[in-house]
C-alpha positions as CSV (number, residue, x, y, z in Angstrom):
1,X,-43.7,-6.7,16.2
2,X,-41.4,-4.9,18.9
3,X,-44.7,-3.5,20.3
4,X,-46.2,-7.2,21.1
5,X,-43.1,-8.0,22.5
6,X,-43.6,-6.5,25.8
7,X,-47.0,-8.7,26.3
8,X,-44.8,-11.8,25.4
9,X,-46.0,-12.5,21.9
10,X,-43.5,-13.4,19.5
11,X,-44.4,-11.5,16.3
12,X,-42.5,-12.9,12.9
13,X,-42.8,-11.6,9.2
14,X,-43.3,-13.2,6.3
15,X,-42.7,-11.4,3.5
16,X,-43.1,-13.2,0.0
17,X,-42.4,-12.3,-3.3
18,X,-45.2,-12.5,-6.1
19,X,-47.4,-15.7,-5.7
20,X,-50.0,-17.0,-8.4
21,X,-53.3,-16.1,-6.3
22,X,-56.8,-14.0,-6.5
23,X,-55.4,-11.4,-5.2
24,X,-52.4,-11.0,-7.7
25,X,-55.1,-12.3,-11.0
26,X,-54.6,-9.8,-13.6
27,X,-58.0,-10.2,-15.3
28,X,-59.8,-9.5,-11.4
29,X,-56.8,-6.5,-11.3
30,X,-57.5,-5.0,-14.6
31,X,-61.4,-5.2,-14.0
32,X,-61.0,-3.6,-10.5
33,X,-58.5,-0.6,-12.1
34,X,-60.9,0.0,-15.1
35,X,-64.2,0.0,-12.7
36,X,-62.6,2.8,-10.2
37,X,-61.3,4.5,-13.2
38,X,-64.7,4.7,-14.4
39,X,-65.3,6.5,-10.9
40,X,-62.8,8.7,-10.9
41,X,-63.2,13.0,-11.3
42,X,-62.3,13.9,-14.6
43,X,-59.8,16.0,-13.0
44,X,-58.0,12.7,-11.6
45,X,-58.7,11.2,-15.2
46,X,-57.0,14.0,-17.2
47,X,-54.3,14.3,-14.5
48,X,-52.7,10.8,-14.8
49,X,-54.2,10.2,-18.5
50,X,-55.8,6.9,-20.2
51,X,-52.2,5.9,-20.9
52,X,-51.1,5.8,-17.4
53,X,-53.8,3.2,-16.4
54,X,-53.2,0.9,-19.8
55,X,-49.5,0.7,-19.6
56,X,-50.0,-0.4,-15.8
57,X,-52.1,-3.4,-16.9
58,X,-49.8,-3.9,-19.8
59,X,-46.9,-4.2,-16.7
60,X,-48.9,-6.4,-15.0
61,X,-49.4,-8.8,-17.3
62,X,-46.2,-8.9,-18.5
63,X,-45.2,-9.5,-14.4
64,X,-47.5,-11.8,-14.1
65,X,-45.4,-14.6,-16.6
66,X,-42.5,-14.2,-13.4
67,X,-45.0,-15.4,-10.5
68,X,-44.3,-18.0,-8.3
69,X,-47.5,-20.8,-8.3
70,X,-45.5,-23.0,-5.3
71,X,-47.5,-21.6,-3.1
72,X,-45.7,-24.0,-0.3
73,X,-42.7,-22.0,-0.1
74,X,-45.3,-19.6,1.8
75,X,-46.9,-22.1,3.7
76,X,-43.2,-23.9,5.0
77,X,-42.3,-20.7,6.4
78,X,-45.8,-19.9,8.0
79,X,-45.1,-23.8,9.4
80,X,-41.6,-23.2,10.5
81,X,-42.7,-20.1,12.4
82,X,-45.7,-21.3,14.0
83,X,-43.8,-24.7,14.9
84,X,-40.0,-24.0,15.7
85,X,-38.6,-24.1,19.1
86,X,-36.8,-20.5,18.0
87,X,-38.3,-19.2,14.6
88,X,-37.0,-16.4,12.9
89,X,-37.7,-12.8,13.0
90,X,-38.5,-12.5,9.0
91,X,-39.0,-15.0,6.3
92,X,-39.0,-14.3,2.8
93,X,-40.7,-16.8,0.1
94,X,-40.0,-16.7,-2.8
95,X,-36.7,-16.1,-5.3
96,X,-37.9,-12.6,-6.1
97,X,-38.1,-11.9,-2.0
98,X,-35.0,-13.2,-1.6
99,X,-32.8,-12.2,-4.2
100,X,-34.5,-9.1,-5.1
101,X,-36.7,-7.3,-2.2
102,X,-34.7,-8.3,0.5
103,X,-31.1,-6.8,-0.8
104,X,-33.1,-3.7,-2.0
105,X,-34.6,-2.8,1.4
106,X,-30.8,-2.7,2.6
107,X,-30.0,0.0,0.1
108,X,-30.1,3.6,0.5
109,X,-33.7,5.1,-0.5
110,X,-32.5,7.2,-3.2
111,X,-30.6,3.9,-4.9
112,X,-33.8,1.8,-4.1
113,X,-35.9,4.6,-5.6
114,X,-33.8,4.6,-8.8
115,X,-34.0,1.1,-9.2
């Protein structure tokens, strides 16, 4: 962003929480882990253990229940910065951005790591 702004360009962020998509699909996720874990070295495998790899998808799918499918809220701020007269450096979309990434990035590392 700061780099661009020497050639003029206005660079703004838009950083939302977790959104109902492809990309965030647990059943395309849990396909996609279980087909590189098949590809793995046993070394790797052994290392992190089977465990490590189920309890993952079991997160997922249990975060999954929390995402967002108002996908607008993403697309108002992509308007509001591609349209406003003064549009803001970041936008976050979402109540998880907002209430939980964006406090959390203001912590210390250590806190934010413990958390």
């Amino acid at each position: 962003r700061l780099e661009m702004y020497n050639f003029g360009v206005k660079v703004c962020v838009i950083e939302p929480g977790y959104f109902k998509t492809m990309i965030t699909n647990v059943e395309n996720l849990e396909k996609n882990f279980y087909s590189s874990w098949q590809k793995l070295p046993e070394e790797i495998k052994t290392s992190y253990g089977e465990d490590y790899l189920r309890q993952f998808v079991a997160m997922l799918k249990v975060l999954q229940k929390s995402y967002n499918s108002n996908l607008s809220l993403v697309t108002n701020c992509m308007e509001h910065a591609l349209t406003s007269l003064h549009p803001r450096t970041r936008y976050s979309a979402g109540w998880d951005a907002k209430l939980l990434y964006l406090p959390l990035s203001y912590l210390p590392s250590a806190l934010s790591d413990a958390l």
